[in-house]
Residue frames as qw, qx, qy, qz and C-alpha x, y, z in Angstrom:
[[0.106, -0.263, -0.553, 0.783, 90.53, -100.63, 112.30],
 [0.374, 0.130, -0.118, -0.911, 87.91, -98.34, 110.47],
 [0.508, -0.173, -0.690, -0.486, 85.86, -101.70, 109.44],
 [0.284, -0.276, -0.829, 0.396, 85.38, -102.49, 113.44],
 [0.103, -0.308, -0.238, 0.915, 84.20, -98.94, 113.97],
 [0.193, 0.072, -0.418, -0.885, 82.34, -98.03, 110.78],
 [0.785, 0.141, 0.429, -0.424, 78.43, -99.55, 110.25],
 [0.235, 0.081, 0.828, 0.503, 78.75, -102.72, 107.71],
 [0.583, 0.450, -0.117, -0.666, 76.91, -101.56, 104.75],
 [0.093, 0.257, -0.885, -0.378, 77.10, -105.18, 103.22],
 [0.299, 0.419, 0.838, -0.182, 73.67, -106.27, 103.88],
 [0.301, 0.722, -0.053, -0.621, 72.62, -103.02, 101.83],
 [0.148, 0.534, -0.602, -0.575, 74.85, -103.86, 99.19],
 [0.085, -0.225, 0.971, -0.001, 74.07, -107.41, 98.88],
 [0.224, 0.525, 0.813, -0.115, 70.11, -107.84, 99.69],
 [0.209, -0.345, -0.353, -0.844, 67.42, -106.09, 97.45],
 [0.407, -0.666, -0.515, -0.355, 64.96, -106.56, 99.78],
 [0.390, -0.631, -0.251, 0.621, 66.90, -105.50, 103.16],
 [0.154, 0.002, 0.203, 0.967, 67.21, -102.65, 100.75],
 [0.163, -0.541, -0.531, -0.631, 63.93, -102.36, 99.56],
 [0.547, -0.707, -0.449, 0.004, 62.89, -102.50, 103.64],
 [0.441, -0.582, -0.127, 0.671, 65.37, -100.21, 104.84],
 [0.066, 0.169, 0.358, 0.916, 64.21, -97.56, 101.98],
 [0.360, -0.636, -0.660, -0.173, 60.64, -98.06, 103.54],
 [0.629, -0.464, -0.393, 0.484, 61.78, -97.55, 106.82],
 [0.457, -0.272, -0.097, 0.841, 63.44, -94.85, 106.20],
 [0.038, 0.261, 0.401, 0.877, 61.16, -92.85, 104.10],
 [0.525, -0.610, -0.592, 0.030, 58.55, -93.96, 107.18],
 [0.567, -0.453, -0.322, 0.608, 60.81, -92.57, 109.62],
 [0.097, -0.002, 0.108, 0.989, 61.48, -89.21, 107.61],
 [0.321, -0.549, -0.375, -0.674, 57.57, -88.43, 106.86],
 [0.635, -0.565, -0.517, 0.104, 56.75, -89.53, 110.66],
 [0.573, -0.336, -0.181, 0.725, 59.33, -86.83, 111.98],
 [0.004, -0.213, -0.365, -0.907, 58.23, -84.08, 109.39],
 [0.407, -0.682, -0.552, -0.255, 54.37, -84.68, 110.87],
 [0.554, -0.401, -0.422, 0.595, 56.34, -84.70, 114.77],
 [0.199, -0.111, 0.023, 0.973, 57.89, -80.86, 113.53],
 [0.030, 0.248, 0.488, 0.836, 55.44, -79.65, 111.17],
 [0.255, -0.607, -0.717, -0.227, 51.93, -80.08, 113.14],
 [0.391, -0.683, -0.165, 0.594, 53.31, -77.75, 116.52],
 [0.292, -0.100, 0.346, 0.886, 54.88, -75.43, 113.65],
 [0.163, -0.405, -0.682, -0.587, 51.30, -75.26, 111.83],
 [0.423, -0.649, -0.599, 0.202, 49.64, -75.07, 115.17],
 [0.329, -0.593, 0.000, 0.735, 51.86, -71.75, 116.48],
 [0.142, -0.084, 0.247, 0.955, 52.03, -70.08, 113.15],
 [0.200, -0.521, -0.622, -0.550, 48.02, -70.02, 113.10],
 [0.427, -0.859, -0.272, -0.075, 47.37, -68.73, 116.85],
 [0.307, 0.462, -0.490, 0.672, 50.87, -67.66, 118.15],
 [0.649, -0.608, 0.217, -0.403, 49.96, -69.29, 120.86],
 [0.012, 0.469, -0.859, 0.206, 52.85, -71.41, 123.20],
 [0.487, -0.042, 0.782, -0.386, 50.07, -73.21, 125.43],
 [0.893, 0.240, -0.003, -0.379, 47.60, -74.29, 121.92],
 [0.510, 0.516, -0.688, -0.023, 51.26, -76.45, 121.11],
 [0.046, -0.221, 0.884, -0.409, 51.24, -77.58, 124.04],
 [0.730, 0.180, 0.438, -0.493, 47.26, -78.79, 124.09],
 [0.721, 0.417, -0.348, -0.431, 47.82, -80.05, 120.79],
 [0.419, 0.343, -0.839, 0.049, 50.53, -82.42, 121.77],
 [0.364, -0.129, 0.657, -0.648, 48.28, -83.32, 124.92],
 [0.659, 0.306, -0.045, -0.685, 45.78, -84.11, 122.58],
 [0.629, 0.506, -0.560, -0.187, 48.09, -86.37, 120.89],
 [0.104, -0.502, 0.743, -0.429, 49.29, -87.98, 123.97],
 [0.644, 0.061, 0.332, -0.687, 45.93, -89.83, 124.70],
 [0.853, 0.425, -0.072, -0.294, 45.26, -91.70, 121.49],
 [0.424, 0.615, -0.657, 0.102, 48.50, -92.38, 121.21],
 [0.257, -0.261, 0.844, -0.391, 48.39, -94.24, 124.80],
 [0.802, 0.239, 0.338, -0.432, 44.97, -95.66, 123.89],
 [0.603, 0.667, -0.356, -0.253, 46.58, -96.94, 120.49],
 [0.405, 0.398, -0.817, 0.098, 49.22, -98.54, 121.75],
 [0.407, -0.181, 0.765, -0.466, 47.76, -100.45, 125.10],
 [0.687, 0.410, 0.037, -0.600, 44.91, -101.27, 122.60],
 [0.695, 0.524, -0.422, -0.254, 47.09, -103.32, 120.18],
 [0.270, -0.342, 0.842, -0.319, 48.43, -105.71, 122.48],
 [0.630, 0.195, 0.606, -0.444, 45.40, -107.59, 123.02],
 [0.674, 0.612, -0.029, -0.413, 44.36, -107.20, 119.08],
 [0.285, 0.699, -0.643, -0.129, 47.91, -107.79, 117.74],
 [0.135, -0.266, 0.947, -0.120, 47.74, -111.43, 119.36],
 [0.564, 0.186, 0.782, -0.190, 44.24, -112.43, 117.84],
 [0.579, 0.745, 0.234, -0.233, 44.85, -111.01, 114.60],
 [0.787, 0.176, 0.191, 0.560, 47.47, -111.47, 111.93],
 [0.443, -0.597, -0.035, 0.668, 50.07, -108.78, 112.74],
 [0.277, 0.065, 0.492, 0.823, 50.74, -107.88, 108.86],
 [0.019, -0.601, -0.643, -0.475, 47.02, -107.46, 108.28],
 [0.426, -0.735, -0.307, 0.429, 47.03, -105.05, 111.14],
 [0.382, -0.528, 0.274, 0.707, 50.08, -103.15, 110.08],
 [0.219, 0.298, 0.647, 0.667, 48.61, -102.96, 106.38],
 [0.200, -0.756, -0.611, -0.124, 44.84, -101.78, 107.81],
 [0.292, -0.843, -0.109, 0.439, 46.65, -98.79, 110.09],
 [0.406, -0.123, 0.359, 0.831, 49.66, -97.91, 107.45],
 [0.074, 0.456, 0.594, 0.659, 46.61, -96.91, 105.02],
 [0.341, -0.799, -0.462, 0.179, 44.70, -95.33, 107.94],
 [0.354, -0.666, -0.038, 0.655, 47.66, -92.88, 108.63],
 [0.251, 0.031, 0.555, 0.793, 48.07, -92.48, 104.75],
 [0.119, -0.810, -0.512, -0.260, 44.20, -91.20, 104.78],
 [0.619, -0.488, -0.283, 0.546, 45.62, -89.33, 107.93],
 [0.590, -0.138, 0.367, 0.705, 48.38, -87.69, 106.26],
 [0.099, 0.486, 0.551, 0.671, 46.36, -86.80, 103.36],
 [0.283, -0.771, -0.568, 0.056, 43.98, -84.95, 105.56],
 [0.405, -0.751, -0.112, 0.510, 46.30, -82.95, 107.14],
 [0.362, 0.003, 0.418, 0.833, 48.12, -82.16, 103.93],
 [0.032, 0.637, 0.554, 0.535, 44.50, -80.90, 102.31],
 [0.423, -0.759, -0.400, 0.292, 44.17, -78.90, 105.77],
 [0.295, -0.722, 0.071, 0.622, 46.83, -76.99, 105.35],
 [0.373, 0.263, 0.545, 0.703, 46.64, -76.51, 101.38],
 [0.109, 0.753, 0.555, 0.335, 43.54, -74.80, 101.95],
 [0.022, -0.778, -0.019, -0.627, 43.15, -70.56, 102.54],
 [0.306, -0.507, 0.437, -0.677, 42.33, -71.01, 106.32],
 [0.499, 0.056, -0.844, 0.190, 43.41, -74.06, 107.37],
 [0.401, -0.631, -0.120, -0.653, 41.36, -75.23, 110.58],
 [0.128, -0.485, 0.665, -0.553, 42.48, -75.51, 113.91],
 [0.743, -0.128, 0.424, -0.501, 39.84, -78.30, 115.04],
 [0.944, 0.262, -0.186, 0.079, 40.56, -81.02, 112.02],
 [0.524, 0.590, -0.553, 0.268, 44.22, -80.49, 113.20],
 [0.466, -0.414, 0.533, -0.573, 43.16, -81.43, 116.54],
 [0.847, 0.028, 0.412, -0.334, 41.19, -84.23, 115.93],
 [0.877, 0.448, -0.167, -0.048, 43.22, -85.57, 112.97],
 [0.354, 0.515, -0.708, 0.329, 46.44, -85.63, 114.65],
 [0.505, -0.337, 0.754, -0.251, 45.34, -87.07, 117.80],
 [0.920, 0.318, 0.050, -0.224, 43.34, -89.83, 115.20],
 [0.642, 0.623, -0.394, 0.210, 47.08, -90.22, 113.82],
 [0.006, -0.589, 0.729, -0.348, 48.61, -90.31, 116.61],
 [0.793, -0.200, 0.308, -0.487, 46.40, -92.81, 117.83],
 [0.900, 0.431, -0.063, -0.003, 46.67, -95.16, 114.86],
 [0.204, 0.692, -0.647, 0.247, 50.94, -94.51, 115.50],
 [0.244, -0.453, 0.733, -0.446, 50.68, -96.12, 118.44],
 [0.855, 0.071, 0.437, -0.270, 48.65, -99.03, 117.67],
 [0.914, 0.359, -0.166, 0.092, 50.89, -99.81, 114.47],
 [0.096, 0.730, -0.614, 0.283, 54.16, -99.11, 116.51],
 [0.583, -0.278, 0.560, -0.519, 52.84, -101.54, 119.24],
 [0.872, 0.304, 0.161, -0.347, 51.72, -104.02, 116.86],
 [0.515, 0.706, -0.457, 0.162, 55.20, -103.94, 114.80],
 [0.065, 0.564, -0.746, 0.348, 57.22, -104.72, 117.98]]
């Protein structure tokens, strides 16, 4: 009964690479959720303002729609991998940005605008692109 119920873990055990790609994945999926929390969190503890979270994710909302309608079209006259390689490094420039943003004294409220919606943008064109 418990094996019908449980998840099989025997591809894990078995493939290195469905490992190696579900370690990807998942280390994708955790930094991509840490950005989700961390950017509203960063936003509010610099203005203690409710409504700049809420513009910020507005902000994010855009690019993100542009990003993904966008890759459709692309994603079907251009090899999909080389896509998904060209945007992974994009968000990893991203990423970096936003990390040096907030390393510095007085982190600034306008790169976190314009670099998350840029990120979000780039999400949504390699999500789109992936499926």
């Amino acid at each position: 009964m418990p094996g019908r119920i449980l998840v099989d873990t025997t591809p894990l055990r078995e493939s290195r690479d469905f490992r190696l790609l579900f370690t990807g994945q998942l280390i994708s999926v955790i930094g991509t959720q840490l950005t989700v929390v961390a950017i509203p969190y960063q936003v509010y503890s610099m203005t203690h303002s409710t409504l700049q979270v809420g513009a910020i994710s507005l902000a994010q909302l855009f690019p993100f729609l542009a990003g993904a309608l966008s890759a459709g079209p692309i994603g079907d006259s251009v090899d999909k991998r080389r896509i998904m390689v060209w945007t992974s490094l994009a968000m990893v420039v991203t990423s970096g940005a936003l990390a040096v943003n907030a390393a510095v004294t007085h982190p600034s409220l306008v790169v976190l605008y314009v670099v998350s919606a840029l990120a979000a943008g780039l999400f949504g064109f390699f999500s789109n692109s992936r499926t």
